[in-house]
C-alpha positions in Angstrom: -33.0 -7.9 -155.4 -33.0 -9.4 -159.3 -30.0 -8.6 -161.7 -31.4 -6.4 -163.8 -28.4 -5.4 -165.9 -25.4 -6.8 -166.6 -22.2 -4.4 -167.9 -20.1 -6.3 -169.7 -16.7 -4.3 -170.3 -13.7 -4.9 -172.0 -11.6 -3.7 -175.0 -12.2 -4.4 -178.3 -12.2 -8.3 -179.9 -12.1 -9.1 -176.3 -14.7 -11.4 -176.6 -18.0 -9.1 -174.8 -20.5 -9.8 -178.1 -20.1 -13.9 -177.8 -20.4 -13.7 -174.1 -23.4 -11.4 -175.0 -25.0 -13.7 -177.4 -24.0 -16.6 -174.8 -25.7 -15.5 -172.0 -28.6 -15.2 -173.7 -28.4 -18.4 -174.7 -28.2 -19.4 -171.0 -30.3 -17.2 -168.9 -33.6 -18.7 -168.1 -35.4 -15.1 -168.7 -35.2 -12.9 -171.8 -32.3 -10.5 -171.8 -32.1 -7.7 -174.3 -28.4 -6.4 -175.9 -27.4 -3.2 -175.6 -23.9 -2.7 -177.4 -21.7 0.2 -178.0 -21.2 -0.9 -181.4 -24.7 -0.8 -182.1 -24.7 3.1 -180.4 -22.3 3.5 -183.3 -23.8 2.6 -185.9 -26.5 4.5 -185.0 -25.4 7.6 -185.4 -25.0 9.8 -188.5 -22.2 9.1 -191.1 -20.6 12.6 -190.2 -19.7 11.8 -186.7 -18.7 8.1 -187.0 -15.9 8.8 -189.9 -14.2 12.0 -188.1 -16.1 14.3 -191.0 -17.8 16.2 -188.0 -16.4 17.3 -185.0 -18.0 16.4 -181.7 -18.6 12.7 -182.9 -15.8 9.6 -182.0 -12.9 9.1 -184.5 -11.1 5.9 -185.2 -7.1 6.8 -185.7 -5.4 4.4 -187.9 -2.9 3.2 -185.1 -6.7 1.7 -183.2 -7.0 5.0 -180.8 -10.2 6.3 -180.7 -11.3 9.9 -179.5 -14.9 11.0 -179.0 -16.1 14.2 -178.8 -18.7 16.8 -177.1 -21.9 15.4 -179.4 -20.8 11.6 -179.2 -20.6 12.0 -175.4 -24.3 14.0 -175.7 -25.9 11.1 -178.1 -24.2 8.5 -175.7 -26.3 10.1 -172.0 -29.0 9.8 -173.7 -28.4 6.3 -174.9 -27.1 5.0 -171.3 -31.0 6.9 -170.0 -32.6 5.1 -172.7 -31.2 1.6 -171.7 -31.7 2.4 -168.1 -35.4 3.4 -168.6 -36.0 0.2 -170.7 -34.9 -2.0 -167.5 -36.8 0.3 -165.1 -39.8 -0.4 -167.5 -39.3 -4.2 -166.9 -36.7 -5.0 -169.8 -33.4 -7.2 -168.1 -30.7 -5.7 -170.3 -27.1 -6.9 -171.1 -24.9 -3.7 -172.1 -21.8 -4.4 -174.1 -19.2 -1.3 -173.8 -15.6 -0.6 -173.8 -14.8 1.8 -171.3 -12.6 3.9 -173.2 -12.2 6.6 -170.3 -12.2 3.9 -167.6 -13.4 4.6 -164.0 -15.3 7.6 -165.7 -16.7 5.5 -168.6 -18.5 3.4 -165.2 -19.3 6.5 -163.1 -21.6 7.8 -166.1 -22.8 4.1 -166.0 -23.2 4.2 -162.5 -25.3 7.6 -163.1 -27.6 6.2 -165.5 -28.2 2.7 -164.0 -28.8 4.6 -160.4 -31.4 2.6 -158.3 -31.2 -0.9 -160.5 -29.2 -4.2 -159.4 -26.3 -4.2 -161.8 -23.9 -7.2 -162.0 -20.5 -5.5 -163.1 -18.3 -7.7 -165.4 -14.8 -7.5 -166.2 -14.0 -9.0 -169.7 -9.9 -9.5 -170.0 -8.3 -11.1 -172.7 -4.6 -11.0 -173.2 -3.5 -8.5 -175.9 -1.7 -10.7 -178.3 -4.8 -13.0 -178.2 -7.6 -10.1 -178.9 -4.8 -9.0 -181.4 -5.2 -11.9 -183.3 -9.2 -11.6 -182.9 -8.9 -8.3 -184.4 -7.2 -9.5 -187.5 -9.4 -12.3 -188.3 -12.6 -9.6 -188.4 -10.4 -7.2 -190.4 -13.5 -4.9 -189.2 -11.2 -2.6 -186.8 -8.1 -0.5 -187.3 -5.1 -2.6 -186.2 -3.7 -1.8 -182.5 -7.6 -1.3 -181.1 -7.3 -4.3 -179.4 -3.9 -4.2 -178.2 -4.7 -0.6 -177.0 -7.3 -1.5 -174.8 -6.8 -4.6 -173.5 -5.8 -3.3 -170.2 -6.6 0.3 -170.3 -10.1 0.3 -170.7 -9.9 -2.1 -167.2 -7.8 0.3 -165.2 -9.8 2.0 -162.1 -12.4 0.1 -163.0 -14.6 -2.2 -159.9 -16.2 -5.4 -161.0 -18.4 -8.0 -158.8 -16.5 -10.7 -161.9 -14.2 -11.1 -164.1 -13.5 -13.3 -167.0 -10.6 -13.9 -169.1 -11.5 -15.2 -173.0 -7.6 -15.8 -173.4 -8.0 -19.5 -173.0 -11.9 -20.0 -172.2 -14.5 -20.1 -174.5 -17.6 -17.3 -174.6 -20.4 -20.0 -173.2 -18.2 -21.0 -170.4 -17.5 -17.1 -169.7 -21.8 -16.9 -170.0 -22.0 -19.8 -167.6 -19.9 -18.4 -165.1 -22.0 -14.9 -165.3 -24.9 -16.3 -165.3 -24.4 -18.8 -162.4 -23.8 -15.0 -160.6 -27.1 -13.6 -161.7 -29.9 -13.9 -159.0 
């Protein structure tokens, strides 16, 4: 079988969105992005600045907690990507498994039935720390937070580290994986 999908997973400033952008760059067929981020910013005000309850709330020290209607608005999301590759879309999802093995079981769920290339995306925490800095778009400690947790329980088919390698060579060695 065809990759259809490939889960790119890793904490925040890790380095997912330049692989992202890389691969498809690099892949000979179109890939569409499908990014947490972009889930975000989707949703209303209320529950993306902790004004509502039920949405996900960015702490000050980088935690981040999500709630009953974040987790409803996200099924639906992870069903939407899913139908768009069973309707003959190839789709690259960009996510941070916040709640690790059960962040990828709900993927798992969704993606049921389609060839899914799992990828972790490490990067050392003092090096995503950095990252995290230069955007000064993140609550300091996000990356630090994550940079192992969100990896923890969690079963890949690859993993790349962006400590020390650059996004397209990260892309090449994904792609190179992709059938």
């Amino acid at each position: 079988m065809t990759t259809q999908v490939i889960v790119l997973n890793g904490g925040s400033s890790s380095g997912k969105s330049g692989i992202l952008r890389c691969l498809q760059a690099v892949l000979r067929e179109p890939w569409l992005a499908a990014a947490v981020d972009s889930l975000v910013d989707a949703m209303p005000l209320a529950l993306r600045t902790g004004t509502a309850d039920g949405g996900i709330e960015f702490a000050a020290d980088g935690g981040v907690s999500v709630g009953e209607d974040f987790r409803r608005l996200e099924a639906a999301w992870m069903e939407g990507v899913a139908a768009m590759v069973r309707a003959g879309a190839r789709v690259i999802v960009d996510d941070v498994f916040l709640g690790g093995p059960e962040s990828q079981a709900r993927w798992r769920e969704a993606l049921a039935g389609l060839d899914v290339l799992w990828v972790g995306v490490r990067c050392e925490s003092e090096v995503a720390a950095g990252r995290e800095t230069a955007r000064g778009d993140r609550p300091t400690g996000m990356a630090a937070a994550q940079a192992e947790s969100v990896h923890r329980g969690v079963a890949y088919d690859l993993e790349v580290d962006t400590t020390h390698t650059e996004s397209l060579a990260c892309a090449r060695l994904i792609a190179a994986r992709v059938e």
